[in-house]
C-alpha positions, 0 to 999 in steps of 0.5 A, a space after each residue: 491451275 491453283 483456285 487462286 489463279 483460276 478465280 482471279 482470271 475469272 473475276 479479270 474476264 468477267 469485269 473487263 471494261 470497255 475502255 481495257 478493250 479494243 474495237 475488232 469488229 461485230 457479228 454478222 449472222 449465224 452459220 448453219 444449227 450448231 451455234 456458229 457465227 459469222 464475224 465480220 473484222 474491222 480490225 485491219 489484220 485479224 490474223 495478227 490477233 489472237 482469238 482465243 477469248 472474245 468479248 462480246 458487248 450484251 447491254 453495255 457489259 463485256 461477256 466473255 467467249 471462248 472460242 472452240 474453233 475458227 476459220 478466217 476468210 479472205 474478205 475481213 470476216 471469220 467464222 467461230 465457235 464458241 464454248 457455250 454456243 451450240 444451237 442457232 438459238 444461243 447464237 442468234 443473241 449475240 448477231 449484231 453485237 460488238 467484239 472486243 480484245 483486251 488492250 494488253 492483246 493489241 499486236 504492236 505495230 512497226 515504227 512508221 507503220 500507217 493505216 488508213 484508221 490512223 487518218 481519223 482526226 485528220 482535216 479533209 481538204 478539196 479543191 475547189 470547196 478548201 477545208 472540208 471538215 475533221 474525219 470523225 470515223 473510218 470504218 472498214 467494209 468488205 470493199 473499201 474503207 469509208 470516212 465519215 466527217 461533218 460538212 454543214 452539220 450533215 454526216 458525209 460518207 467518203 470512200 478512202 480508195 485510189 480514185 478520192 485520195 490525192 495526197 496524205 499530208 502525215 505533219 500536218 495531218 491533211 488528206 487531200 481528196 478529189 469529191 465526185 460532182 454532186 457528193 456534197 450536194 447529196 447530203 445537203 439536200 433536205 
C-alpha cells in the first residue's frame, strides 16, 4: 500500500464520526486473560456484517479496532479479539461501550423487507385504553425485542412478541397491541 493510501485510511478511521455510523451493539464483559470481549449485537443479523474494523465510543469519539479473530453465538452475542487487546486490562476499558460500523457498511436490505426496529415512530394502540403513545426505541435483548414509548410522561417497557402484538398496521404506521392487567398501572404508581 502507497503512503498516500495508507494516510489517508488512517486519517478516514480515525475521524469517523458518530452520525458516518451505525448502531451494532455494545460490549458486555471480558472473556478469559488475553484480551477478548464479549459483544452483545443489536443489529438484527450480525452475520450480515462485516467485522473487520469496529468503532468503539471512548468519551464521545469514535476509536477504531481491528478485529484479529472472532466467533458468533447463536444468542445475538459474539466474541472478539482485537489487534492491540491482549490482556484483561486493556480489554476491560472498553466493557460497556458502544460498537459502531460506517454507514457505507450498512447491508442493504430487500425491497418490502421489515423488522421489528423499523416500528420505531409507529403509535401504540389498545383496547380499551385507544392511543397509547409514539414508539420512541426498540431494543433487542437475548429473549425479545422490547418497546420503549411515553404513557402519562412515564417511560413503559412493552415486549414485542407473539402474545402483545395483535396487528401491524405498515400505512398508517400503528401496532395494535394487547396490554397485561396492570402494565400501564405499574409505571404510573409513584
Amino acid at each position: 500500500m502507497c503512503h498516500y493510501t495508507f494516510t489517508m485510511t488512517f486519517f478516514f478511521l480515525y475521524h469517523m464520526k458518530i452520525e458516518d455510523c451505525f448502531y451494532i451493539g455494545y460490549i458486555t464483559k471480558t472473556k478469559g486473560l488475553k484480551g477478548e470481549v464479549q459483544i452483545f449485537f443489536e443489529y438484527d443479523t450480525p452475520s450480515d456484517l462485516p467485522l473487520q474494523v469496529l468503532f468503539v465510543d471512548i468519551d464521545g469519539k469514535l476509536v477504531p479496532y481491528f478485529v484479529s479473530s472472532y466467533k458468533l453465538q447463536n444468542n445475538q452475542t459474539g466474541l472478539f479479539f482485537f489487534d492491540d487487546l491482549d490482556t484483561i486490562e486493556k480489554a476491560e476499558k472498553i466493557i460497556r461501550k458502544k460498537a459502531y460500523l460506517p454507514n457505507t457498511q450498512k447491508p442493504e436490505r430487500s425491497p418490502g423487507e421489515f423488522m421489528l426496529t423499523d416500528m420505531k415512530g409507529f403509535v401504540l394502540h389498545a383496547e380499551p385504553h385507544g392511543e397509547l403513545g409514539e414508539i420512541i426505541d426498540i431494543r433487542a435483548y437475548p429473549q425479545q425485542y422490547i418497546a420503549t414509548f411515553l404513557y402519562k410522561n412515564k417511560e413503559v417497557l412493552l415486549p414485542l412478541n407473539d402474545d402483545f402484538i395483535q396487528k401491524i398496521d405498515l400505512k398508517n404506521q400503528l401496532l395494535h397491541v394487547y396490554l397485561p392487567d396492570g402494565l400501564l398501572e405499574l409505571y404510573l404508581e409513584e
